[in-house]
C-alpha positions, -999 to +999 in steps of 0.1 A: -475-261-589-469-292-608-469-281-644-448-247-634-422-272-618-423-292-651-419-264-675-392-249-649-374-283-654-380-278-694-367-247-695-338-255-680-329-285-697-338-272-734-302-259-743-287-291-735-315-311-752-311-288-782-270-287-782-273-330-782-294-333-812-279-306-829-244-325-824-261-355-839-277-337-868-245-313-882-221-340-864-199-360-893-157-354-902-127-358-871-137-377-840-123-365-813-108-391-806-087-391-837-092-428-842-070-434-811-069-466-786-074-465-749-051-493-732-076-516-735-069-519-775-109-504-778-115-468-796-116-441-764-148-428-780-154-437-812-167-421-847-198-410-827-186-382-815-169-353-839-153-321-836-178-305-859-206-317-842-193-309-807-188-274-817-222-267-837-241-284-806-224-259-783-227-230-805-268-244-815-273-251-775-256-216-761-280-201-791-310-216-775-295-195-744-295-162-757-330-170-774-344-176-736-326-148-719-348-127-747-378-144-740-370-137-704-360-099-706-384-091-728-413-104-695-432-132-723-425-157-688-428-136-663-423-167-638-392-178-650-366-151-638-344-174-617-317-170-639-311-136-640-298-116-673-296-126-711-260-129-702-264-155-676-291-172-697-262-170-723-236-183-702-259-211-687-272-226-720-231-225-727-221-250-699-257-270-702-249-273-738-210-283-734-217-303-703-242-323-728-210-325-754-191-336-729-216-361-711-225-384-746-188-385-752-184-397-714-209-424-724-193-431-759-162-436-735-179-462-711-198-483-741-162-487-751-153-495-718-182-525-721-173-534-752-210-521-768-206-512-804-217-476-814-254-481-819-263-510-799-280-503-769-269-496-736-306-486-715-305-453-696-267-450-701-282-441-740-307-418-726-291-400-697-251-396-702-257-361-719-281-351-694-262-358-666-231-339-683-256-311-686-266-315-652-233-317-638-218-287-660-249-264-652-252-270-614-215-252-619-236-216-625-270-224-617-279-252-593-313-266-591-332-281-569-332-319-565-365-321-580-360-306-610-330-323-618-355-356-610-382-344-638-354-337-661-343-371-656-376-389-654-389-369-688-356-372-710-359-412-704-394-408-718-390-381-746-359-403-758-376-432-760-409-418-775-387-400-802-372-435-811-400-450-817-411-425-837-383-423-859-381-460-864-418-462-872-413-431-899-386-453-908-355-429-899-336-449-877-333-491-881-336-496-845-364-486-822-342-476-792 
């Protein structure tokens, strides 16, 4: 019952987990802040987050989507039909995937707000402020239960700091968190 719950929870999530990196990998060009100053003299978000990467994580996320509705329509997880259609896989994975957009720039906005540089740490805020735009913007079409949304939380805390690790000790990024 466990593992079904967990790979329920996956499932889920995966649009929003693929739309993030995605934003990070093709990100780069216009911020959308456009360089601008909140009242506080700070950048509102910084160079972190981009219009091009926004729109490739949505597009890369929502394509995730369509790929599950497939998957789904098609019977290869005959357990996972809680979401109905390829269409409302499709229009799930697009508000998981914008809610994620939306949820690191929230964060980008509050490490502002605290005065953290872009690429210091801030723990959990780091890990969790696309997840819980995710969470937020898919609830809109699909609630969960609180469970799930738990697991999701639990397990993107993990996987993020797992991947970090990794990718400092490959030698990819300069910091391990």
């Amino acid at each position: 019952m466990f593992y079904k719950l967990l790979f329920a929870s996956l499932w889920y999530i995966l649009p929003a987990y693929v739309a993030n990196a995605s934003a990070c990998i093709f990100g780069g060009g216009t911020p959308v802040d456009l360089g601008k100053n909140f009242i506080d003299g700070r950048r509102l978000i910084g160079n972190g987050v981009t219009y091009k990467g926004s729109v490739f994580g949505i597009l890369c996320g929502t394509l995730v989507g369509l790929i599950q509705g497939i998957l789904v329509d098609f019977n290869i997880f005959n357990s996972l039909d809680f979401y109905g259609t390829v269409l409302d896989h499709v229009i799930l994975a697009f508000f998981l995937s914008t809610g994620a957009v939306v949820g690191d720039a929230v964060g980008s906005f509050i490490k502002r707000r605290l005065n953290i540089e872009r690429g210091k740490p801030a723990p959990l805020l780091d890990q969790l402020d696309f997840v819980i735009g995710a969470l937020a913007f898919g609830y809109i079409v699909a609630p969960i239960p609180h469970e799930m949304i738990i697991i999701i939380c639990l397990f993107t805390v993990f996987i993020h700091l797992l991947g970090n690790i990794i990718a400092y000790k490959l030698g990819i990024k300069d910091v391990w968190w």
